[in-house]
N, C-alpha and C positions, 0 to 999 in steps of 0.2 A: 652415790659414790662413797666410797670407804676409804676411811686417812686411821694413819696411827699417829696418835700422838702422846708421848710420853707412855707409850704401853698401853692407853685407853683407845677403846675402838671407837669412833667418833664418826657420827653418817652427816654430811655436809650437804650442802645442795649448791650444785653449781647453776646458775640462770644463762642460758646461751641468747641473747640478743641478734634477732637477724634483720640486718639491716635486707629492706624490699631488693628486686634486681633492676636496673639500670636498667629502663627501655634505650634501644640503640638506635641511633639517628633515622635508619630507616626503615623499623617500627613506626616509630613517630609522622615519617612521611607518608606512608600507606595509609597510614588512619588518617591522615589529613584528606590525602585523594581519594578513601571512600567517602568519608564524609563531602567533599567534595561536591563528588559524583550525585550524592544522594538529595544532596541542596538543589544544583542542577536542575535533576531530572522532575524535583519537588519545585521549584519555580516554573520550569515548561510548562509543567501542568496547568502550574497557578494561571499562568499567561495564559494558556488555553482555554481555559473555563472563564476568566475576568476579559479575554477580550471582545466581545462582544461591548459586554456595558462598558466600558471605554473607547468606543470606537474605533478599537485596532482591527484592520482587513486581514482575515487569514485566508479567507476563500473555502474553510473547511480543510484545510490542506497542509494542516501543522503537525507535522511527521513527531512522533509516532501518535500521537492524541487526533484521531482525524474525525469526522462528524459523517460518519460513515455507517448506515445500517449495515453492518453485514449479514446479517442472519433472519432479519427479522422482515416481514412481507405488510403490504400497507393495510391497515386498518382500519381505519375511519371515512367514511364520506369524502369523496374528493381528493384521497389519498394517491400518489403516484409513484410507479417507480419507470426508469427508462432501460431497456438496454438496447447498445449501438451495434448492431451486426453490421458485417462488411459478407457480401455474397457474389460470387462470380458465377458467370453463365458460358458454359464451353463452346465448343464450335458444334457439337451432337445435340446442345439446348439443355444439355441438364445443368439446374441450379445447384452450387458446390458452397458450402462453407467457406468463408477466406479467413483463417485462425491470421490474430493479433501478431501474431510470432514470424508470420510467415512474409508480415510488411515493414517488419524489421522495429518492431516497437510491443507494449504489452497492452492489456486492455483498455487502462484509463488514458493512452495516450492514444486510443482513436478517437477519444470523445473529445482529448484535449489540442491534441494537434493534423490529427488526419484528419477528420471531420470538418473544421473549419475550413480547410483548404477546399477542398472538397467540393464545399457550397459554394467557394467563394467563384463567379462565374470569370472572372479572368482568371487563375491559374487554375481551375480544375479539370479540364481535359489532362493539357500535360501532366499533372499532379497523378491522374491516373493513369494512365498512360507509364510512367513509373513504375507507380506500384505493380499493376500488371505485368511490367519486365521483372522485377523483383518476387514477384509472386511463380512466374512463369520459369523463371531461370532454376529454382529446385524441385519444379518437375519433372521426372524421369520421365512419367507416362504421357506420350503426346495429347492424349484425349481429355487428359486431365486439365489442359491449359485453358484459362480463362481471354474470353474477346472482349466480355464486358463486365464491368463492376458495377455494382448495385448498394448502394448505402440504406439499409433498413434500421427502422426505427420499431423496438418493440415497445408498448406501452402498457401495465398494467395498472389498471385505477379500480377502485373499491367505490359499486354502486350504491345508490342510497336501500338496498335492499343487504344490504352489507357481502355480496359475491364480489369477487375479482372478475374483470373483462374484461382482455386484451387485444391488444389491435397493434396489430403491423402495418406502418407506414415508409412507403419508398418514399427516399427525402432529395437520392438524385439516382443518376443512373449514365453511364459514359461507356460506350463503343469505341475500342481503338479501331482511328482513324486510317492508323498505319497498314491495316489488311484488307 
């Protein structure tokens, strides 16, 4: 900057000081709720992985950290894995897939709740019986309709020769009574 003073040219320096800008209340709050959120989610975990050795029961079933192979097929000696098919038989005799969706629930809840019913020998006829209306009521095509339900068990286990070799097991099987 350039001053006159008394007729001499004189270059000055001026120093502008800035002071920082005021974070506003709810800056300050958002950063709290991420941080929050990230504590949280970082304790879950913690719980997840330490429960065990502390003998907290999760069942494997502690959303979103589940103890769950998805992807991976068994490998070792004695290794198993299950899947629970639900199959119906028409009145023509052919065997038909019965999709999870279609008994009003999604896969892990055949294993968790239809299933048990299922086997259980006092309510499992009507239980099926049920389903079977439920199943039968979103068929357009009459042929398509199921008379009996068949609860299969697929199992694959890793021999001691390290092959996979699976085996389907019927675990019940119910004819509506009602026809």
């Amino acid at each position: 900057m350039l001053r006159r003073r008394s007729g001499l040219a004189q270059r000055t320096r001026v120093a502008v000081i800035r002071a920082p800008p005021l974070e506003s209340v709810g800056d300050m709050n958002k950063k709290k709720l991420v941080s929050g959120f990230i504590a949280a989610s970082l304790g879950i975990e913690l719980m997840t992985v330490a429960a065990p050795f502390v003998g907290i029961r999760t069942k494997g079933q502690f959303w979103p950290f589940m103890n769950y192979c998805m992807y991976s097929i068994p490998r070792s000696e004695g290794d198993e894995t299950r899947r629970y098919l639900m199959l119906g038989v028409t009145a023509a005799g052919d065997t038909i897939p019965v999709p999870a969706s279609s008994l009003g629930t999604e896969y892990g809840g055949i294993k968790r709740t239809v299933w048990p019913k299922l086997e259980d020998p006092a309510q499992g006829q009507p239980y099926a019986e049920q389903l079977m209306d439920r199943f039968n009521s979103g068929q357009t095509d009459p042929t398509r309709r199921i008379r009996t339900l068949i609860g299969a068990l697929n199992r694959r286990q890793v021999t001691a020769e390290g092959f996979s070799e699976m085996r389907r097991e019927i675990s019940f099987s119910y004819e509506d009574s009602r026809q």
